[in-house]
C-alpha positions as CSV (number, residue, x, y, z in Angstrom):
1,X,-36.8,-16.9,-76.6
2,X,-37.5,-20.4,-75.0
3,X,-41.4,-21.0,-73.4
4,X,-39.5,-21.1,-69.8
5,X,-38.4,-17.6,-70.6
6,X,-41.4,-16.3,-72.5
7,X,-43.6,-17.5,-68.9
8,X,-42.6,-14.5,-66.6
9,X,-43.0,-12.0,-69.2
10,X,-46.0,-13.7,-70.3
11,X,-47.5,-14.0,-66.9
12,X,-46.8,-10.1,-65.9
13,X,-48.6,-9.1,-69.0
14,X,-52.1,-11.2,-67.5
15,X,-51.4,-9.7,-64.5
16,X,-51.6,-6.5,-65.8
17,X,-54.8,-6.9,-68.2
18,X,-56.5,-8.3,-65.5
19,X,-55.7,-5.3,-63.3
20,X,-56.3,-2.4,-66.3
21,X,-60.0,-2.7,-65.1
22,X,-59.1,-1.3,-61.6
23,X,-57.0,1.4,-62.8
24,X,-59.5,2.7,-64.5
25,X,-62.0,2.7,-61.8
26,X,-60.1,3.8,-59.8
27,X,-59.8,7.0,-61.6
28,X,-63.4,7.4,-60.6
29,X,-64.6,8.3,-57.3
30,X,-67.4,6.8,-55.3
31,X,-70.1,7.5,-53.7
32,X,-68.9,7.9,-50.0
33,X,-66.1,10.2,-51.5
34,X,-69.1,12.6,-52.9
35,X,-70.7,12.1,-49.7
36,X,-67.5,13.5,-47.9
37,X,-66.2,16.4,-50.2
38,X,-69.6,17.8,-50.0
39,X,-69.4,18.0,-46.4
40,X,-66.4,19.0,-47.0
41,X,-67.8,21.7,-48.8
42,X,-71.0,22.9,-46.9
43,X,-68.4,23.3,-43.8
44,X,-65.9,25.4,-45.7
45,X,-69.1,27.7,-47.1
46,X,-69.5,28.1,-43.3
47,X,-66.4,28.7,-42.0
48,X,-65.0,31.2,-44.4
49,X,-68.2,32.7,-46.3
50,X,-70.2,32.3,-49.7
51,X,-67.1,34.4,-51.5
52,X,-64.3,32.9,-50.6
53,X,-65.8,29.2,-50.8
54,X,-67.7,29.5,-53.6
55,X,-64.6,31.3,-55.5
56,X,-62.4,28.1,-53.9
57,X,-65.0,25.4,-55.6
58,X,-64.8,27.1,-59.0
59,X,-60.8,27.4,-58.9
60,X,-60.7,23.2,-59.6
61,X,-57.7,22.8,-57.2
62,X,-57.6,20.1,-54.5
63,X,-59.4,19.8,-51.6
64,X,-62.4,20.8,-53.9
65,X,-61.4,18.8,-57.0
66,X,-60.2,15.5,-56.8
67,X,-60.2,13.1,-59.6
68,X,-63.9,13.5,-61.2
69,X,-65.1,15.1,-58.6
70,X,-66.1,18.7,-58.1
71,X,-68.1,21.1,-56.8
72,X,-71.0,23.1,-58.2
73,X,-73.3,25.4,-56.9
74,X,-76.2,27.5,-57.4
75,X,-78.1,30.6,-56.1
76,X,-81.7,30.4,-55.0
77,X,-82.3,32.1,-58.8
78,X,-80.8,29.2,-60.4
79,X,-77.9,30.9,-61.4
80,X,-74.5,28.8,-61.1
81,X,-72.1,30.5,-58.7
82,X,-69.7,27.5,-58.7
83,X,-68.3,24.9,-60.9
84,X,-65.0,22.9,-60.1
85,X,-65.8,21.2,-63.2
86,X,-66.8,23.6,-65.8
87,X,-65.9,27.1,-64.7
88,X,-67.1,28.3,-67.9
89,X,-70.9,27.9,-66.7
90,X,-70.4,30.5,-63.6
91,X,-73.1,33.0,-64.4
92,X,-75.1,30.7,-66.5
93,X,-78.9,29.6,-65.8
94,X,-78.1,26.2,-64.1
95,X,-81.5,24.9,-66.3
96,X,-79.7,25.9,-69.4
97,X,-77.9,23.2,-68.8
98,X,-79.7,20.2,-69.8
99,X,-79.1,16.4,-69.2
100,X,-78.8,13.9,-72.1
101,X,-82.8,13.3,-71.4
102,X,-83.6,17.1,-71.8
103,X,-84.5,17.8,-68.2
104,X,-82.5,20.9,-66.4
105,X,-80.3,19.7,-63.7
106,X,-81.4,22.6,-61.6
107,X,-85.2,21.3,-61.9
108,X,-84.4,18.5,-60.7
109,X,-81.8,18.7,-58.2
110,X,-85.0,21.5,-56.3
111,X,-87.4,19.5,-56.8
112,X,-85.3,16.2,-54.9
113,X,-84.4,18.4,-52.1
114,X,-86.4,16.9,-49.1
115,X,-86.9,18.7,-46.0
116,X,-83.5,17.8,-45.1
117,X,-82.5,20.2,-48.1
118,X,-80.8,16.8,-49.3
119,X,-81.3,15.5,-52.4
120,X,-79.7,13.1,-55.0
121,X,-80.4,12.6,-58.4
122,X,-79.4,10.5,-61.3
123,X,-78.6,11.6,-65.2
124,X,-76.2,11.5,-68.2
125,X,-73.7,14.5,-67.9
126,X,-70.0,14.8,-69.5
127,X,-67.7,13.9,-67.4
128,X,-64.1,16.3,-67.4
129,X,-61.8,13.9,-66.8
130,X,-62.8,11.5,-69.8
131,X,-64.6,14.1,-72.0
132,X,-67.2,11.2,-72.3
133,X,-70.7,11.1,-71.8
134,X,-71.6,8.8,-68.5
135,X,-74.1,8.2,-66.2
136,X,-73.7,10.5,-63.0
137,X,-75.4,10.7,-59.3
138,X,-75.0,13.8,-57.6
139,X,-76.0,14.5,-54.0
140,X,-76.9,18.1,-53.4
141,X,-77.0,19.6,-50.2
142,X,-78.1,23.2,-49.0
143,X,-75.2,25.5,-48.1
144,X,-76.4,29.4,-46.9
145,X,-78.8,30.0,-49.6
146,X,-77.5,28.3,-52.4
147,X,-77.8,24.3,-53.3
148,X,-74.5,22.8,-53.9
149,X,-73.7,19.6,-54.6
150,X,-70.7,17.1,-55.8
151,X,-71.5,13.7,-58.0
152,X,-69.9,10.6,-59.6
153,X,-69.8,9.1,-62.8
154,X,-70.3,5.7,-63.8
155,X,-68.6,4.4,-66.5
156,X,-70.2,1.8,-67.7
């Protein structure tokens, strides 16, 4: 192949490595798109009642699961009663579950939660959609009388 003929191909091929960096972020969700599925969320739990919503957050289907993000939830005993994510941790002591620092996510998400019964905090959790360990900020918010919340990763 002549260079005149290699330079298109050649070209497209930078083109692409230079976008491969997007395409994997943009796997990822932000911030806002937490922000809005759990509103999402805490206006469903409303509107149709703990069962059904908190059975809808766990089934990991769309509008409650979207890329890497999901909802979870807990009861005011700090038992999970949701998990978009990992529905195997339903009935499981939400502090039994412990961050890459030691610390139960559960702990800490009650202790954040302001008087707003808002709260976000920051940790190293396995992410489902790359099975790799990343850092992750999720925003809890109360919903009835549980604390549910939806987070992102970061990959770097």
């Amino acid at each position: 192949m002549t260079r005149t003929k290699c330079l298109p191909l050649v070209l497209a091929l930078a083109l692409f490595a230079g976008r491969t960096a997007e395409l994997v972020a943009g796997d990822h969700a932000t911030a806002v798109d937490a922000r809005i599925m759990l509103q999402k969320a805490v206006a469903y739990y409303k509107l149709v009642g703990r069962k059904r919503a908190l059975a809808d957050f766990t089934a990991q289907r769309p509008p409650f699961r979207d890329r890497d993000l999901y909802v979870v939830c807990f009861d005011s005993e700090g038992i999970i009663v949701a998990n978009g994510g990992f529905s195997q941790n339903v009935d499981t002591k939400v502090d039994t579950l412990l961050d890459t620092n030691g610390k139960g996510v559960g702990t800490a998400a009650r202790e954040a939660l302001d008087a707003s019964g808002e709260a976000t905090i920051h940790y190293r959790w396995l992410n489902p959609t790359t099975h790799r360990l990343e850092s992750k900020s999720t925003l809890f918010a109360r919903a009835g009388s549980d604390v549910c919340g939806v987070g992102t990763y970061d990959p770097r």
